[in-house]
N, C-alpha and C positions, 0 to 999 in steps of 0.2 A: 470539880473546878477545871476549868476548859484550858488547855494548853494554848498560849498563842507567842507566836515568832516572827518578832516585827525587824524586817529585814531594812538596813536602811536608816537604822535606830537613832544616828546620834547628827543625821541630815537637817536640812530645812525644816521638812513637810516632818520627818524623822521627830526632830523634836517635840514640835507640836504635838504629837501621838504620843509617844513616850508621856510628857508630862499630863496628856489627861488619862489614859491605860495603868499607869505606875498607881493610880489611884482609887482603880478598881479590881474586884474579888480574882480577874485574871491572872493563871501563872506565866508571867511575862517570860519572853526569852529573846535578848536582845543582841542584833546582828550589825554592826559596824568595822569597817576597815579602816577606813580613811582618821588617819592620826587628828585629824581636825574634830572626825565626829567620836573616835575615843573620849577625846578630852571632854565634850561635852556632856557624854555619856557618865565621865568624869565628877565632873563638876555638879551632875545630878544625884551620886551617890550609888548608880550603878555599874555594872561586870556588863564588858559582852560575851557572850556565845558564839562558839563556833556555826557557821552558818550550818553546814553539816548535822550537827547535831539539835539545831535547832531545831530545823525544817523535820528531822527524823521522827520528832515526839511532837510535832506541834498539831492540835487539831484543826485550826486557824495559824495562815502565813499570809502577813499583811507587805506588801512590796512598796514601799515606800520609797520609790529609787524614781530618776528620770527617766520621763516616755522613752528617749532615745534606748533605753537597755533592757525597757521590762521583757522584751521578745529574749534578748540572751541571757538572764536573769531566772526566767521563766523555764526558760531550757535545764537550765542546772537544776533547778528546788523540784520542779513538777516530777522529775522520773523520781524522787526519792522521798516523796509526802506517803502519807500512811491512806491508806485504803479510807475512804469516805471525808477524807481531810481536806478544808475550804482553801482555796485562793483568792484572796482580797488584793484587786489593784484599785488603786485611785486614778486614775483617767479611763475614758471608753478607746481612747487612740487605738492601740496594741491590740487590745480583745477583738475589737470592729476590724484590724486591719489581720486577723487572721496568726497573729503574731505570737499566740500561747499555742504550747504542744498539746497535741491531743492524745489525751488520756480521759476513758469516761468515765472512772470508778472515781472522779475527784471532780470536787464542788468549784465551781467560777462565778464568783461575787465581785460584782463593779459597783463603786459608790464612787460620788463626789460632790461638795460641799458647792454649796448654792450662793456662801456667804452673806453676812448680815444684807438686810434690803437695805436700800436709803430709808425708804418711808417706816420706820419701826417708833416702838415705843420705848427705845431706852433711855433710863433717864441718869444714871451714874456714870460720868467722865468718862471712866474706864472704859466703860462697854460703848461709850458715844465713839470713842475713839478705837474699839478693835475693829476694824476696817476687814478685814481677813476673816476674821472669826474662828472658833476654837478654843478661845479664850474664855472671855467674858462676855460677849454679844449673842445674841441668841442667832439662831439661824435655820436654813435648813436645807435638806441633802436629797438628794434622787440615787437611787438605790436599782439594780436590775440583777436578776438569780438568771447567767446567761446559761449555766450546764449545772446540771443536779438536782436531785430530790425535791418538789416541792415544800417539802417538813424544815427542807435545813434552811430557805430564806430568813423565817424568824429568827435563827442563831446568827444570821447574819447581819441583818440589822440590829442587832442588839450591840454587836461590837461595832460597828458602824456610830450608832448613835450614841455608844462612850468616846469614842475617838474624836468624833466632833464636836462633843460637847461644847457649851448647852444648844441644844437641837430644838428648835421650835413646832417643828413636824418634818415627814420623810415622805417622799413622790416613790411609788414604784414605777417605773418606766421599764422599759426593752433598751440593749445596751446601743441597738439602732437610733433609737428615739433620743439617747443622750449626746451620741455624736452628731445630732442635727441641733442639741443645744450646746455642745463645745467640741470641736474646733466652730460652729458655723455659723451660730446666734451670737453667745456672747464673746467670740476672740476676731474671727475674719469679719465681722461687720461690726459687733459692739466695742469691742477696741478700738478697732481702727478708728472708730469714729469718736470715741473718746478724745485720741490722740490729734484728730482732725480737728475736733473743738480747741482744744491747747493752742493749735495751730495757727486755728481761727483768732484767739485772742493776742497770742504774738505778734500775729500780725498789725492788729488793730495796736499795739504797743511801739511796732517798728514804724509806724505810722505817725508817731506822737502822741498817741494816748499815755497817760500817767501808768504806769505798770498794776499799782494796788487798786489805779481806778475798776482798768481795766478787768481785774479779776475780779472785784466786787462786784461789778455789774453783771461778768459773764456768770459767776456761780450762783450770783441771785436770780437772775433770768432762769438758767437751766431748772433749779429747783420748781420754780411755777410752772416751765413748761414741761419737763418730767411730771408733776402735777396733775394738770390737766389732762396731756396724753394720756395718763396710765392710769385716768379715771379717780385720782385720787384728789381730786381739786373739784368742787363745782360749776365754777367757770368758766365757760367756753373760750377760747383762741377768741381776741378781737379781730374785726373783718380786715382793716389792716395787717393785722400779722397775720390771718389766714392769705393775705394776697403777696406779703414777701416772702412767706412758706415755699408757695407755688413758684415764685420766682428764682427762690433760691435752688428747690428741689429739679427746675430745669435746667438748674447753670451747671451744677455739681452732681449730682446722684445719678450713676448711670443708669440709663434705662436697660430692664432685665434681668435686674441686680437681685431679682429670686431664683436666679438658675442656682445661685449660690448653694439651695437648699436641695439640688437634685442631687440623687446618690454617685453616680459618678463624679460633679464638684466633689462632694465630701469627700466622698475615699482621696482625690486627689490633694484637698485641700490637709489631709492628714500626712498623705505621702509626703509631701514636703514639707513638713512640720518634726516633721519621724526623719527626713531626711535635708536639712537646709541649705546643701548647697547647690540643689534642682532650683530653688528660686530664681540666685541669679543665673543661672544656666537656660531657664526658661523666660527671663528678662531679654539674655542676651538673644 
């Protein structure tokens, strides 16, 4: 039975993990400080663990803490893991920015969760509505073995795909390849644009549009046109909306908005992610 020491235990992300790990054949070993995440840890029916002691027997150390600390975080556990013993972080930020110590006799496993797609088959409330996933929605996760053994990925994915549970399939990727799908695909362009739609429909609200209209219209639209674009519809964009497409896409969208994807953007686009008060500093 495989030791694991999930640092971060009684957190956000913390929870989520605890409650689907507590339920598998792992011997859990759970690391929480913060009196907030005690209590939670609490109220689950578990003890924490010394982080020390944890990290010491654990063959797998899951870091469950925010990007801004894995680099210091990583500094304490990594000199004191056991010889051939894995490091599980959940974002590529830290790993890609250089930010774990180097030690080679220890394994560096990057995963992170994909989240349910829109276009899915669920049909029970519950899982309609786990948005996040981990819960009850199925989903699935891009996985990358950036240092160690090729034999120990398997062990890694396996606690990988309990943790996320339920898991609909897993991408192996390079931990390069995942920070060009986050921070750069889906946060610096597909957020924002997320956000930019919201925008878009307040506005159309601040305008005199009826507020419930407005949203009704906007999320029944997006769903056809998510749809279509993403091949999941058979019917093409009308010539019409292919010619306010165009119109729109030169009013708004700036041009060369794929530098976004060049590796120096990235690294950058993480540095101040990892560090946020460069933005407005780089505004100013």
């Amino acid at each position: 039975m495989a030791i694991v020491a999930l640092i971060g235990a009684g957190g956000k992300m913390g929870c989520r993990i605890t409650d689907n790990l507590q339920k598998t054949s792992y011997d859990m070993k759970y690391v929480e400080v913060s009196d907030r995440g005690l209590e939670q840890l609490r109220q689950r029916g578990l003890s924490a663990t010394s982080q020390t002691e944890a990290v010491q027997s654990a063959d797998a150390v899951i870091l469950a803490v925010p990007d801004v600390v894995i680099g210091q975080v990583s500094h304490e556990i990594v000199p004191i893991m056991k010889p051939g013993a894995m490091l599980i972080v959940l974002d590529p930020a830290a790993a890609y920015m250089g930010h774990l110590p180097p030690r080679g006799d220890v394994v560096y496993f990057v995963a992170h969760p994909c989240h349910p797609p829109i276009f899915n088959d669920e049909t029970e409330p519950a899982a309609r509505r786990d948005y996040f996933g981990g819960i009850h929605a199925k989903q699935a996760v891009v996985c990358a073995l950036m240092q160690g053994p090729e034999a120990d990925y398997e062990a890694g994915e396996s606690i990988v795909r309990a943790m996320y549970a339920p898991v609909m399939r897993i991408h192996r990727i390079t931990v390069e390849q995942m920070a060009i799908l986050e921070p750069t695909m889906a946060e610096t362009i597909g957020a924002a644009a997320a956000m930019f739609l919201r925008q878009a429909m307040e506005e159309a609200v601040r305008r005199g549009v009826p507020s419930e209209a407005a949203r009704d219209f906007m999320l029944g639209h997006l769903q056809i046109e998510l749809a279509i674009a993403f091949g999941e519809a058979s019917n093409p964009f009308s010539d019409a909306c292919l010619v306010a497409m165009e119109y729109g896409r030169r009013y708004w969208l700036k041009e060369g908005w794929e530098r976004l994807f060049d590796p120096d953007s990235v690294r950058e686009q993480i540095e101040v992610m990892l560090h946020p008060a460069k933005l407005n500093a780089d505004k100013g």
